[in-house]
C-alpha positions in Angstrom: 3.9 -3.2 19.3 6.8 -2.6 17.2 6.6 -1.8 12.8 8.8 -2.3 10.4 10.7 0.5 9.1 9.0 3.2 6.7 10.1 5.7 4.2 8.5 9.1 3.8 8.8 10.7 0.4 7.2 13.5 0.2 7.3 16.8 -2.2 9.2 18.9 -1.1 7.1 21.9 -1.1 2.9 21.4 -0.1 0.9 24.2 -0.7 -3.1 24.2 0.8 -5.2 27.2 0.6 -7.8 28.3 -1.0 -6.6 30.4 -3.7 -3.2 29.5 -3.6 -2.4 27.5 -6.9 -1.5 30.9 -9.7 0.6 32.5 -7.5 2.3 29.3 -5.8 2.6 28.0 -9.5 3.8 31.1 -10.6 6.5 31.9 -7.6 7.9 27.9 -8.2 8.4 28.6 -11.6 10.0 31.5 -10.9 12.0 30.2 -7.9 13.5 27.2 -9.9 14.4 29.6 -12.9 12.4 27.3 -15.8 12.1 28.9 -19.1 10.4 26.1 -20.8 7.1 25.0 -19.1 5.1 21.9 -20.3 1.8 22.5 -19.3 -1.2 19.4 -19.3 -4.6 20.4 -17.9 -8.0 18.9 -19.0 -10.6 21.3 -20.8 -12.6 21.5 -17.3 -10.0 23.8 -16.3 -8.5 25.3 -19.4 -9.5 29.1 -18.1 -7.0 28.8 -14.9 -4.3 27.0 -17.4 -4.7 30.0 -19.8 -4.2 32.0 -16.2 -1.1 31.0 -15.0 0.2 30.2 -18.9 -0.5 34.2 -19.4 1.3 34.8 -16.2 4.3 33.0 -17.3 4.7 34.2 -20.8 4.8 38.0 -19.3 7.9 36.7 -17.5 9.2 35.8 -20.6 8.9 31.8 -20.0 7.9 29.6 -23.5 4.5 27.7 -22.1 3.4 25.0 -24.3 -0.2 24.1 -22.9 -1.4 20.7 -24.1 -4.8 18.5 -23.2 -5.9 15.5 -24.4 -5.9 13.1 -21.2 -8.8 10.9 -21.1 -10.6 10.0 -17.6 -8.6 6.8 -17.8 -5.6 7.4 -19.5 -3.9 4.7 -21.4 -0.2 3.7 -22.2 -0.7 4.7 -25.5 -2.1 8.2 -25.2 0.8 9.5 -23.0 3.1 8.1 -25.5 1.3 10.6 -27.6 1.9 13.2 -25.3 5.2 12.3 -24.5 6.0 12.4 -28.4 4.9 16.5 -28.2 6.9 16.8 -24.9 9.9 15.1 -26.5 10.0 18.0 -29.1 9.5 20.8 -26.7 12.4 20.2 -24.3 10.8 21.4 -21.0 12.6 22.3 -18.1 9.7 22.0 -16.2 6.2 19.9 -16.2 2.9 21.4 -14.9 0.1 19.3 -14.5 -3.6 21.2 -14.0 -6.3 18.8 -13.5 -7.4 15.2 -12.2 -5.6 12.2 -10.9 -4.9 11.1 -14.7 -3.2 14.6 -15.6 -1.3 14.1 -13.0 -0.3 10.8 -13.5 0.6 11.4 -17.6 2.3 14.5 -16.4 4.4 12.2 -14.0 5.9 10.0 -16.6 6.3 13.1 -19.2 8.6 14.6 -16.5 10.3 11.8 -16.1 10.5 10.4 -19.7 10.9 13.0 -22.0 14.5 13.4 -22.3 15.0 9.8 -22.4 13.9 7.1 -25.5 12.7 4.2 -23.5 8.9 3.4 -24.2 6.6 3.6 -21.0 5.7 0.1 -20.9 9.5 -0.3 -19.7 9.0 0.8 -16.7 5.8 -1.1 -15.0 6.2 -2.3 -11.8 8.0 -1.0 -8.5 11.0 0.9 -8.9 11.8 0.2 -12.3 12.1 3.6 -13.0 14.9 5.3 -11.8 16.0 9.3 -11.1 14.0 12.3 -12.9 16.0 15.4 -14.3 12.9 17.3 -14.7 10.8 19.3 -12.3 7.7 18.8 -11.3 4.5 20.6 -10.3 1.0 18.9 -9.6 -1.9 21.2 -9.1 -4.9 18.8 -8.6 -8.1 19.9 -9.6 -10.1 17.1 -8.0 -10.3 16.2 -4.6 -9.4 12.1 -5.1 -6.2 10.2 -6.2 -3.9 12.1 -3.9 -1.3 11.7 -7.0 -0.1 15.3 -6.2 1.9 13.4 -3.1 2.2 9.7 -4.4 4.6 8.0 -6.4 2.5 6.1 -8.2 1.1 6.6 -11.8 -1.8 4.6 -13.0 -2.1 3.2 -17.1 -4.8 0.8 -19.3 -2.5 -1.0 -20.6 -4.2 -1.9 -24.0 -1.7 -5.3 -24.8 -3.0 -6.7 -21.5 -6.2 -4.7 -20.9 -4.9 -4.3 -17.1 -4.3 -1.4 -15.3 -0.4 -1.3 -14.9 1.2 0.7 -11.8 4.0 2.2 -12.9 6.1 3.1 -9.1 9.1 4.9 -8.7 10.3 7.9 -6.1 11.1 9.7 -9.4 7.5 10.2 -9.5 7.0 11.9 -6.5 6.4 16.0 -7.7 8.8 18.8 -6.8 5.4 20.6 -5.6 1.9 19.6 -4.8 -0.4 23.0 -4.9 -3.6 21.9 -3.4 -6.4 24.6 -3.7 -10.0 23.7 -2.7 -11.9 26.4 -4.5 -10.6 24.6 -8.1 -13.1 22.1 -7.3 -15.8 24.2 -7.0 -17.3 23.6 -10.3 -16.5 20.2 -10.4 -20.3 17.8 -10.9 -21.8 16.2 -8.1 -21.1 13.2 -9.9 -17.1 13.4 -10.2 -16.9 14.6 -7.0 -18.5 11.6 -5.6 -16.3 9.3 -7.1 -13.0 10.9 -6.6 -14.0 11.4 -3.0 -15.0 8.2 -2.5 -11.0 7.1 -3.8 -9.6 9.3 -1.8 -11.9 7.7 1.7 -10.8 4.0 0.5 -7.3 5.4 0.4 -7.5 6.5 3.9 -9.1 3.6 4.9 -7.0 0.4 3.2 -4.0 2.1 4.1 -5.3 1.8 8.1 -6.0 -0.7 8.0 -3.5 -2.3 6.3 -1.0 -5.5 7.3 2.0 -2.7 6.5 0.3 0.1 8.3 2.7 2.5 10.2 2.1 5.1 13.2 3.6 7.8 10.5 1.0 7.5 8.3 -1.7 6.5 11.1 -2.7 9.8 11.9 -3.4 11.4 8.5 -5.4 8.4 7.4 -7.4 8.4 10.4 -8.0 11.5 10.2 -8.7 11.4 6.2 -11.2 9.0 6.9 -13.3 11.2 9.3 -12.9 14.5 7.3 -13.7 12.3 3.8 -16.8 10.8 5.6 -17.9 13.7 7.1 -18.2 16.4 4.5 -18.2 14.2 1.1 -21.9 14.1 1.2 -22.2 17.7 1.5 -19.9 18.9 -1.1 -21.7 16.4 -3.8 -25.3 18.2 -2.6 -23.2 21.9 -2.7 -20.8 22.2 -4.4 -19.8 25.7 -3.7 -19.8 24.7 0.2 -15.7 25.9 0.7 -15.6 24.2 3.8 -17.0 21.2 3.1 -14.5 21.0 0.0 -11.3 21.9 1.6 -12.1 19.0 4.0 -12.8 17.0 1.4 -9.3 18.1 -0.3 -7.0 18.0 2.9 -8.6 13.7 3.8 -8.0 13.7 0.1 -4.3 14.7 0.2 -3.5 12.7 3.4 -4.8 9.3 1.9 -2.5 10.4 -1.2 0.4 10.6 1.4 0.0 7.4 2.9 0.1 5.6 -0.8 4.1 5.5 -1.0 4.8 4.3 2.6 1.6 1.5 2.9 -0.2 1.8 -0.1 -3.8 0.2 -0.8 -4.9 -3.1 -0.5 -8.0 -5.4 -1.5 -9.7 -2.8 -2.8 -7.9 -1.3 -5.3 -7.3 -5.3 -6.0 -10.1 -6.2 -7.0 -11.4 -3.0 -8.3 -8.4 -2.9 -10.8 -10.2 -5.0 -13.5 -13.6 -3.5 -13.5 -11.7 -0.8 -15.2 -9.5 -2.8 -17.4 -11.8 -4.8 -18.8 -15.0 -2.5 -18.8 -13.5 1.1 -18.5 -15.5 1.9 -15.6 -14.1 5.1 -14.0 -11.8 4.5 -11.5 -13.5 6.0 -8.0 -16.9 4.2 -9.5 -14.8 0.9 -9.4 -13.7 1.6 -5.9 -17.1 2.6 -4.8 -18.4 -0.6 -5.7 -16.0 -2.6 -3.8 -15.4 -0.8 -1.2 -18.3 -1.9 1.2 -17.7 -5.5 0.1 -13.9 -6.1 0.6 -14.7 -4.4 3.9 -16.9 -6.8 5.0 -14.6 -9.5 4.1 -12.2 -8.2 6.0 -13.8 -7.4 9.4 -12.6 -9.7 11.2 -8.7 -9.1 10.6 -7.1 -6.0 12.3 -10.6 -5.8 15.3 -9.3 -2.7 16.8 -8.2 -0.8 13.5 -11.8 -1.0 11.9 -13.4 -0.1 15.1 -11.5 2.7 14.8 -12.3 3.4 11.0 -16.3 2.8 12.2 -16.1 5.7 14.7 -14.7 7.8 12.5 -17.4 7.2 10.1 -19.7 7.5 13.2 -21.2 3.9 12.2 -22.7 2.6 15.8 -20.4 -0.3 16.0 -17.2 -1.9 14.1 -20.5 -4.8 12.6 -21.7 -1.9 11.1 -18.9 -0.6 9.2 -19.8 -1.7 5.8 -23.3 -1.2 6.3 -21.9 3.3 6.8 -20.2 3.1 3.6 -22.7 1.6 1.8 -25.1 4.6 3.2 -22.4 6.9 2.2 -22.5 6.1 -1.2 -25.8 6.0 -1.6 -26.5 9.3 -0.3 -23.5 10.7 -2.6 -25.4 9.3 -5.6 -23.3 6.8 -6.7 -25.0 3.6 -8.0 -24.3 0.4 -6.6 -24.0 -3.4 -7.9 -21.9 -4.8 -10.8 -24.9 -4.9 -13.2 -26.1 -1.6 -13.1 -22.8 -0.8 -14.8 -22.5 -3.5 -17.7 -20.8 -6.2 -16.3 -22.5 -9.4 -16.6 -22.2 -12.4 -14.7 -20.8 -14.3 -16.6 -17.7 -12.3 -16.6 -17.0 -12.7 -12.9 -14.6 -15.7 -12.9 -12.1 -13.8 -15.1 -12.3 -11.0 -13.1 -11.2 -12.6 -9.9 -8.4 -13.7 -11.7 -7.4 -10.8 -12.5 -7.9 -9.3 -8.9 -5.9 -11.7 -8.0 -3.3 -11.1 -9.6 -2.9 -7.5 -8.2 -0.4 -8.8 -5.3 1.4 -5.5 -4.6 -1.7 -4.6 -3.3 -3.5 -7.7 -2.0 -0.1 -8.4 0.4 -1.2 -5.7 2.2 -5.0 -7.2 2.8 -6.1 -7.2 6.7 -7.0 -11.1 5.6 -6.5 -13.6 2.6 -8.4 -13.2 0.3 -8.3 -16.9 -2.5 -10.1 -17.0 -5.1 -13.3 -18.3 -3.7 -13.5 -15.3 -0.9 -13.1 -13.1 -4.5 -15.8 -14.5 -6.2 -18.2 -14.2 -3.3 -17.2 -10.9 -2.9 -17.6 -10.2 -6.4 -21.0 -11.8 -6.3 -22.1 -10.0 -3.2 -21.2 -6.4 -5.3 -23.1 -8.0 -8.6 
């Protein structure tokens, strides 16, 4: 079988250990020679921000330690943010916190020595060259943005998620450190692990899928699957969160090369439109798009159903489904708002995602969307 060709991009330093994001923060910082340190982190986490902020300043570098980022971040709050960033002058961004930290702190590294607005730069490669390094620490185990070169905006014009793609967003350093998401709910670390499994999974079995990125999504998948459920019942359970973490970083390295596919398609306007939290969007397609697809790609979802330890490929949609329900996560359309009516509108707008839905295992028109649609109501 042959495959097209594939680019890696990758940062060029990945740190994982527990333990390991001060001091690797710290030693980068150091090791690049930044005096001026832009550093966005959530509340959740403002103690280990204050941490490696304190550490800084006794090295005599000016920190400026900002938060604001909300679960979903629009267009127009990271122009706020980039405003501050603008008038600081970093020579370095740090991002502490979730996959929409990160992705803010992605376009402030890139954007704050230049004047264009953010919305110039939606789409794939629009964006071009960053001057600025750049240091992810992620505090959830779930978007994989530490790695990626994707960042992720509501768009309030359009109310659409708009993907803004570029290598220039792929960080300098990703510092991945399990026992950060210790404290994080049961809740949050459902969803986010449950975006980080359909990350694995779409990009296997995916039309664009590569042997490179193969074997870390496979592998994703059965680390994800295996120890997500465990981590959301204890939370302090180390090893069942740096499993969670590592699946979590290799879907996040497989989203430059292949990227996602129906999934994240059609669970793009259920956050848009409604502001449901990104993972809970995923969850509730996940099981459904799968179905859909189970007869495209045979041999790549038997794979994904053994690594889920489902009893046969048929079954597949039937394990995640059981997966999210034992990680607490509540299923169908209406127990979150949407109402029926609203369905048709949102098929168009999952079909209009077709970056993504290129990379489907099968078509999916607009009828197979609102049956799926239906089928997740």
């Amino acid at each position: 079988m042959t495959h097209a060709s594939v680019t890696l991009r990758q940062p060029s330093q990945i740190t994982f250990g527990l333990g390991c994001a001060v001091p690797a923060a710290c030693a980068f910082v150091r090791t690049t020679g930044s005096r001026r340190v832009f550093l966005l982190t959530s509340p959740s986490v403002a103690q280990l921000a204050a941490t490696i902020a304190a550490e800084l300043r006794s090295g005599s570098v000016a920190v400026d330690v900002v938060t604001g980022v909300p679960p979903e971040p629009t267009t127009a709050c990271a122009e706020r943010i980039l405003a501050g960033a603008r008038a600081f002058a970093p020579d370095l961004v740090l991002a502490v916190g979730g996959g929409s930290v990160l992705d803010v702190a992605k376009i402030i590294a890139a954007l704050h020595d230049r004047t264009e607005p953010i919305s110039a730069f939606y789409g794939i490669n629009v964006l071009v060259g960053r001057r600025t390094a750049l240091v992810c620490v992620p505090t959830t185990a779930g978007t994989g943005s530490e790695v990626s070169p994707n960042a992720l905006f509501l768009d309030e014009v359009t109310v659409a998620k708009k993907a803004i793609i570029s290598p220039a967003l792929v960080p300098d350093a990703a510092l991945i450190d399990p026992s950060l998401m210790v404290s994080l709910p049961p809740a949050l670390t459902a969803t986010t692990g449950i975006d980080a499994l359909a990350h694995c999974l779409e990009t296997y079995a995916n039309l664009a899928a590569h042997p490179t990125v193969d074997l870390h999504s496979l592998e994703g998948v059965r680390l994800i699957g295996a120890n997500l459920a465990i981590a959301v019942a204890d939370g302090s359970n180390l090893a069942a969160r740096s499993a969670v973490a590592l699946g979590s970083l290799y879907g996040g390295l497989g989203l430059g090369p292949v990227n996602t596919t129906g999934v994240h398609a059609l669970a793009y306007p259920l956050g848009g439109e409604f502001h449901l939290a990104h993972g809970i969007s995923i969850a509730l397609m996940l099981p459904h798009v799968v179905r859909h697809n189970l007869s495209s790609l045979p041999s790549r979802h038997t794979a994904l159903a053994e690594a889920l330890g489902a009893p046969s490929v048929e079954e597949l949609p039937d394990r995640l489904e059981q997966l999210i329900a034992a990680c607490g996560i509540p299923m169908g359309l209406s127990a979150h708002g949407i109402p029926r009516e609203a369905l048709p509108r949102i098929a168009d707008a999952g079909l209009g995602v077709t970056r993504l839905l290129k990379n489907n295992p099968r078509e999916i028109t607009r009828a197979d969307a609102l049956r799926i649609y239906e089928a997740a109501f």
